[in-house]
Structures are given as C-alpha cells and as structure tokens.
matplotlib code that plots the C-alpha trace (Angstrom):
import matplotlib.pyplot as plt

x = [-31.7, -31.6, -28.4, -28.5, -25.1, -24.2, -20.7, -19.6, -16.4, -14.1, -15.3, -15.7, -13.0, -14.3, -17.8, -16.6, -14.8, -17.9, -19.9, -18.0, -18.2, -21.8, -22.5, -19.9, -21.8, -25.5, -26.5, -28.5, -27.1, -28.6, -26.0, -27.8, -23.6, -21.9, -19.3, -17.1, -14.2, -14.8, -16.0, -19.4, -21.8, -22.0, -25.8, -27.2, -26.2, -26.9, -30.5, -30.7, -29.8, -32.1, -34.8, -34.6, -34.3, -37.1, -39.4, -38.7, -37.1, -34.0, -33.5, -30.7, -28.1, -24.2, -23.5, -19.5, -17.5, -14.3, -15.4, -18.8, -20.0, -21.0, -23.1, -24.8, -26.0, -27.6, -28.9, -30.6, -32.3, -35.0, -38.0, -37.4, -33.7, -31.4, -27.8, -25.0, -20.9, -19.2, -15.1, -15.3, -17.1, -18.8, -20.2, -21.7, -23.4, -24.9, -26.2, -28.7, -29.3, -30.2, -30.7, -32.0, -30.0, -31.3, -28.0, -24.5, -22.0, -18.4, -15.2, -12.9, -10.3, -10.9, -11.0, -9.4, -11.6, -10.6, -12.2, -14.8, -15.8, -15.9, -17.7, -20.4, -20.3, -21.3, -24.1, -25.8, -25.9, -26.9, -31.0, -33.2, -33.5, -36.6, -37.3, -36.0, -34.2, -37.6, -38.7, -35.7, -36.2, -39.6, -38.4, -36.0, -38.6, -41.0, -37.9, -38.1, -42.0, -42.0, -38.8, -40.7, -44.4, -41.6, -40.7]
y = [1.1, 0.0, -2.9, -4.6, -5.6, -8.2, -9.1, -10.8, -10.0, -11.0, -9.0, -5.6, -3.7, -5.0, -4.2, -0.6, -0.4, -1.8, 0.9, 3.2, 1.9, 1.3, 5.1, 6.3, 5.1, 6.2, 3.4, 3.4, 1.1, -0.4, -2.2, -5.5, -6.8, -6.4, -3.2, -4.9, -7.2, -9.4, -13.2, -13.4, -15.8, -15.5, -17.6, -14.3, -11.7, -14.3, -14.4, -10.8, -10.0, -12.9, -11.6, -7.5, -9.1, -11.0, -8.4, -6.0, -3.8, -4.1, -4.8, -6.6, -8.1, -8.5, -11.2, -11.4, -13.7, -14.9, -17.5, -15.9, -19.8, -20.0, -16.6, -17.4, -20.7, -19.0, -16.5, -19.4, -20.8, -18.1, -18.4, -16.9, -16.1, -16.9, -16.5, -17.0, -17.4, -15.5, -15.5, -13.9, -11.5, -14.2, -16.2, -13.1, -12.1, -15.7, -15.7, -13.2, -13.9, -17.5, -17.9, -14.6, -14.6, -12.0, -11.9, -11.6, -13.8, -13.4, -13.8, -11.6, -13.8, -14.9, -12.2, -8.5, -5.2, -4.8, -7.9, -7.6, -4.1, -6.1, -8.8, -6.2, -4.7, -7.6, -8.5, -5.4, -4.3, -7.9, -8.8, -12.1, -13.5, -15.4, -17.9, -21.3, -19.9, -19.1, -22.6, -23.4, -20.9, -21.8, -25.6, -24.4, -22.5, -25.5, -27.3, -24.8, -25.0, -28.4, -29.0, -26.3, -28.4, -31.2, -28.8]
z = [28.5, 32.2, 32.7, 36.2, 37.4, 40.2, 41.9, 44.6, 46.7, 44.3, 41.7, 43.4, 41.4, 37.7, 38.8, 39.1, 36.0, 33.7, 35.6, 34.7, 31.1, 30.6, 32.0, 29.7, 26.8, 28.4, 30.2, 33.3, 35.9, 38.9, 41.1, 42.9, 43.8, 46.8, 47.3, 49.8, 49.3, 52.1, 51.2, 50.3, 48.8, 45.0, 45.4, 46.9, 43.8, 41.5, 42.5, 43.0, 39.3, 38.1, 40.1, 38.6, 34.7, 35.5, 37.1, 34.3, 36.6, 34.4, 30.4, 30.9, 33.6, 34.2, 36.1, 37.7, 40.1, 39.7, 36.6, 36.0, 36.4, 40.1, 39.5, 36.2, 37.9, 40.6, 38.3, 36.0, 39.0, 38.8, 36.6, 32.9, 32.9, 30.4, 31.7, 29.3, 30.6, 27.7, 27.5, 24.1, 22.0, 19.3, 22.1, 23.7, 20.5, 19.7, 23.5, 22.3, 18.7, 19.0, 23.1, 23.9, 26.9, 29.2, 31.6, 30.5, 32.9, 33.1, 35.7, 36.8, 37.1, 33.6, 31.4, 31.5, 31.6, 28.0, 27.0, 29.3, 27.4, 24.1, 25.3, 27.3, 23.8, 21.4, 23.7, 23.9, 20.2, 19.4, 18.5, 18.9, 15.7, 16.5, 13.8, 14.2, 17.2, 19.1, 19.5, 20.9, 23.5, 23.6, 24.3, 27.2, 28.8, 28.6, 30.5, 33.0, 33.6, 34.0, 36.1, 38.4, 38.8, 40.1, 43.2]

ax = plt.figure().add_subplot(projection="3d")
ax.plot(x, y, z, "-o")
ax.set_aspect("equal")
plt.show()
C-alpha cells in the first residue's frame, strides 16, 4: 500500500517520525510536505495530498500541521477527498468504516508520536462498511458535485 504524507513547517520533525513508522511496518511512502522548518503555507500541502489521493497516485494520505484542521480543510477542497481530523484511535477507525475517509488529519501540537502511531494504526486496518453508510457517502459526494456547478 502506497500512504501519501503532507506537513507543513511546524510539523517537520513528526512527519519524520511517522515515516519512519509506516516503512517500519512495509509501507510505501511518498512525501508531498515540506522538509524545512521555516513558515510555510499549510493551503499548499493540503492540496498536494488531496490531489495524489485523488489521482490514485496514493491509497491513502496523512495530513499534519500543528492541529491537523488548517490542513484537512485544504485537503477537502479538492474533488473526492474525504479528510478526517482524528485526536484518538475510535474516531480514526469510524472515519473509514462509515465515512470512508480517504486522508487521515492530525496536529503535532495536539497529539504525541505515540498516539499518533495508534491513531495511523486504527485507520489503516479499518474497512468501508458500505451499507447504510454508502449513501451517506454517496449524499456528501452529491454535496460536493453540486457546490462545484456553483463555481
């Protein structure tokens, strides 16, 4: 499985670590964040992770700034993407079952590395249900498709 991963400056050294991780456990990883610590605009990353989930070029996307919020909006601004902010493990695992969230959001100066791992964990084993939960998505989507014939 191929896992895109986006940062901006504040993020840098937690970006590193979940590399690390995800390699450790036999994940490809395709960096689309920024390496430096000087300021930088989260809007840019954002839209470059949304971009590779949404081209296929990626499975699946990490999304990190310092709350994970100012990325994952970005990121949800792009056609098809599903980014979910997840603080804990149980929200990370229902942002796939019953959103299929396609991008993982989280902030550096929110949660630890340890957390982070669990959290990184939970939403990669976790499945779409489908069912009820598919017209849901289905319903969001529509949201999207319209919202964008208004541009």
């Amino acid at each position: 499985m191929k896992i895109g991963i986006a940062n901006d400056h504040a993020s840098v050294e937690m970006k590193q670590q979940v590399v690390a991780y995800l390699k450790e456990k036999g994940y490809d990883v395709v960096n689309y964040g920024t390496d430096s610590t000087e300021s930088c605009d989260y809007p840019v990353y954002g839209e470059k992770i949304g971009h590779a989930v949404a081209s296929g070029e990626v499975d699946f996307g990490i999304a990190i700034c310092g709350t994970g919020l100012g990325i994952s909006l970005a990121a949800n601004k792009v056609h098809g993407i599903r980014a979910a902010v997840c603080s804990e493990p149980y929200t990370a695992r229902l942002s796939r079952q019953h959103n299929n969230a396609n991008i993982l959001a989280f902030g550096s100066r929110v949660i630890g590395i340890e957390l982070a791992k669990m959290i990184i964990d939970e939403f990669l084993s976790a499945e779409f249900e489908g069912g009820r939960h598919q017209r849901r998505v289905d319903m969001i989507m529509d949201v999207e498709r319209r919202e964008s014939k208004l541009d």
